[in-house]
Each structure stands twice: as C-alpha cells, then as structure tokens.
TORLOMI-51614 format. One line per 2 residues: number of its first residue (from 1); their letters; for each residue x, y, z of C-alpha. Coordinates in pm, whole numbers. Example, Ala and Ser with C-alpha at 12.3 -4.5 7.8 and 13.67 -1.06 7.14 Angstrom:
1	AS	1230/-450/780; 1367/-106/714
# end
This chain:
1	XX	0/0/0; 141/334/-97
3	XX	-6/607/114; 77/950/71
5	XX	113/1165/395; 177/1522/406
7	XX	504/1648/587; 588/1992/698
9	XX	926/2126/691; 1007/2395/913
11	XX	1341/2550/812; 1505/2745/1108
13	XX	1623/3084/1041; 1945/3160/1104
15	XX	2271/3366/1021; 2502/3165/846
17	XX	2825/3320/768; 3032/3285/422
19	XX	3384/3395/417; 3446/3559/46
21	XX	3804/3686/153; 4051/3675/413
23	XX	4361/3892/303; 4636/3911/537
25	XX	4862/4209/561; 5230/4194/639
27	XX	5180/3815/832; 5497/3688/874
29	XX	5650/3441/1173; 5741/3609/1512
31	XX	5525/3916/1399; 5184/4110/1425
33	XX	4966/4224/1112; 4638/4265/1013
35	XX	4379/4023/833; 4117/4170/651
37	XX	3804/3954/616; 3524/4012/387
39	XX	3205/3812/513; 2842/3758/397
41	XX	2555/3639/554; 2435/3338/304
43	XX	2204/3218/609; 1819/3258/648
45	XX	1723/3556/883; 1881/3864/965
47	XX	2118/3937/1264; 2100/4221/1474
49	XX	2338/4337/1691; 2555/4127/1561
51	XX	2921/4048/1645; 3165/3932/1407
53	XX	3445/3721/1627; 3789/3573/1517
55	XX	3858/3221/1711; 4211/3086/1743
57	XX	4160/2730/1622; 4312/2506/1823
59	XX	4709/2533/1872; 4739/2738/1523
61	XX	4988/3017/1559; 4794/3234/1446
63	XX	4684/3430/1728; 4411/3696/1747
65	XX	4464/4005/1933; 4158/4203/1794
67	XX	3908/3952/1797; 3585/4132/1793
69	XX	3445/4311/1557; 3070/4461/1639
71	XX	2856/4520/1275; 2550/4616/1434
73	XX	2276/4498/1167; 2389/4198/957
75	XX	2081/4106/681; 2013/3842/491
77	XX	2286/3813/149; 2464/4130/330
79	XX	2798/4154/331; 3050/4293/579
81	XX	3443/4404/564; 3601/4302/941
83	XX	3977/4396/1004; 4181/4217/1317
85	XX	4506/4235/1415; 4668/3906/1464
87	XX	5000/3787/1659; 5197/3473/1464
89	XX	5369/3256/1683; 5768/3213/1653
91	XX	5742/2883/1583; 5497/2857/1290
93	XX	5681/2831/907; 5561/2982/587
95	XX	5227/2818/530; 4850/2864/563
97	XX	4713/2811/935; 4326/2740/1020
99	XX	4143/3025/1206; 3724/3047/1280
101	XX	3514/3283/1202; 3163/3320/1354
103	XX	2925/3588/1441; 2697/3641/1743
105	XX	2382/3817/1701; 2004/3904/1787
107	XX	1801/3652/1664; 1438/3753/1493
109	XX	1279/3583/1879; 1514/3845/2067
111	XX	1737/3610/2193; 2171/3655/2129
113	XX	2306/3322/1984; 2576/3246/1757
115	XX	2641/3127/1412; 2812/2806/1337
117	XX	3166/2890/1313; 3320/2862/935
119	XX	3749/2773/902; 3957/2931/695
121	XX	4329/2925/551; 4577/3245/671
123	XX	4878/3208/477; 5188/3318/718
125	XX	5552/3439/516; 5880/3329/678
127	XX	6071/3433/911; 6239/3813/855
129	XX	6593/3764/795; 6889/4000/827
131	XX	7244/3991/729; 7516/4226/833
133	XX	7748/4353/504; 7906/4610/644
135	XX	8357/4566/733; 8405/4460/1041
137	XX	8529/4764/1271; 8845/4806/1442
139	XX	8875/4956/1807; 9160/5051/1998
141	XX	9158/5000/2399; 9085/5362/2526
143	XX	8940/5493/2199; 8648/5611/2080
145	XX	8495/5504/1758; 8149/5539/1591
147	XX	8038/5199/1475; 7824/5204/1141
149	XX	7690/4864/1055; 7497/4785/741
151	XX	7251/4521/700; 7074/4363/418
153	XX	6711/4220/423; 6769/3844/294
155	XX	6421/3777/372; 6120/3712/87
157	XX	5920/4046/189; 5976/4388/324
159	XX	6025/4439/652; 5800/4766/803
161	XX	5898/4935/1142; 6242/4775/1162
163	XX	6496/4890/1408; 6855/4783/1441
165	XX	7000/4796/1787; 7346/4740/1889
167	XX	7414/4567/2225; 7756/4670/2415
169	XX	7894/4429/2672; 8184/4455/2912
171	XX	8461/4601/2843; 8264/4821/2594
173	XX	8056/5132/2663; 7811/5264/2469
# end
C-alpha cells in the first residue's frame, strides 16, 4: 500500500556566515599584522546586533589580538568588511594556518546566539631575515669610535617598522 502523507518542513532561520576573503597584511613568523576579512551572511534571517568574532583554532599560531568586531545589523545576502590584528607565533613556518570565524547576534525571537563557526586558511611568510654587510670595525683600547653597521634584508618580503640595535657588553661602553 502506498499512502501519501503530508510532511511539513520547518526551516530554522538563522545567520550563516560565508567567508568571500581573508587577506592578510604583512603576516609573517614572530610578527603582528592585520587580516582583513570580507564576510556575507548566506544564512536565512537577519542578525542584529551582531558580532563578528575571530577564534584561534586550536594550537594554530595564528593568534588573534583584535578579535571582535561589532557590525550592528547583519541582513540576509549582506555583506560585511572586518579587520583584526593578529600575533603569529615564533614557531609557525611559511604556510596557511586554520582560524574560525563566527558571528553572534540578535536573533528575529530576541534572543543573542551564535552562528556556526566557518574555518579558513591564513597564509603566514617566513621568518624576517637579516644579514650584516658592512667591514668589520676596528677599536683601539681607550678609543672612541662610531660603529656604522649595514645590514641587508635576505628575507622574501619587506620588513615595516624595523629597528637595528646594537648591544655593548663589558669592556665596551656605549
């Protein structure tokens, strides 16, 4: 016997989140930078108040320092640009680490809750590299000298904000 019966579906509405982009600025190993995310909500109702929060994913090094970002209204197919500043741990090499991505919001009942979280790749440069060219300097005991050094960045990318410093040690003076 076939017997039709009839069923009712009841889809529940909800934000869910879509990451379009996630361009990193200046993320290299043993450093800070930005990542810039650009997010949409492909989910079902629109979020208020909503929250747009960047979740360390397990032991990746890469580390979020900024890691809320507050949107306000977040609609249905809207889409949203989020910038956080990350920290990369000294011991992570030049490849792509996992990070989440969810938002928390106002619900259409009034209630906060939060999306399901969505993973994505950050790829992290190597380590900055330095090499001294400069002569070696000569110093007599009971002289003064100034010391110019002169280094070259070996490294794959440019270095912003660098700063050389020069440590003295017993017997020297600085």
């Amino acid at each position: 016997v076939n017997v039709t019966l009839p069923l009712t579906i009841r889809i529940k509405p909800s934000v869910k989140i879509e990451v379009l982009g996630a361009v990193p600025e200046n993320l290299s190993v043993g450093t800070e930078g930005y990542l810039n995310l650009t997010i949409k909500n492909a989910g079902s109702d629109d979020g208020k108040k909503a929250t747009v929060r960047l979740i360390r994913n397990g032991n990746s090094p890469v580390i979020p320092t900024d890691s809320n970002v507050f949107i306000g209204d977040f609609p249905r197919n809207g889409t949203v640009t989020c910038r956080y500043k990350v920290a990369i741990s000294s011991e992570a090499e030049n490849q792509t680490y996992p990070v989440d991505v969810a938002v928390s919001y106002e619900n259409r009942d009034g209630d906060m809750v939060t999306s399901a979280s969505d993973t994505i790749g950050v790829p992290v440069l190597g380590k900055l590299t330095f090499a001294v060219i400069s002569e070696p300097m000569s110093v007599t005991p009971g002289s003064e000298n100034v010391i110019a050094v002169q280094y070259r960045n070996t490294g794959t990318q440019t270095a912003y904000h660098a700063q050389a410093r020069l440590s003295v040690v017993d017997p020297f003076t600085s």
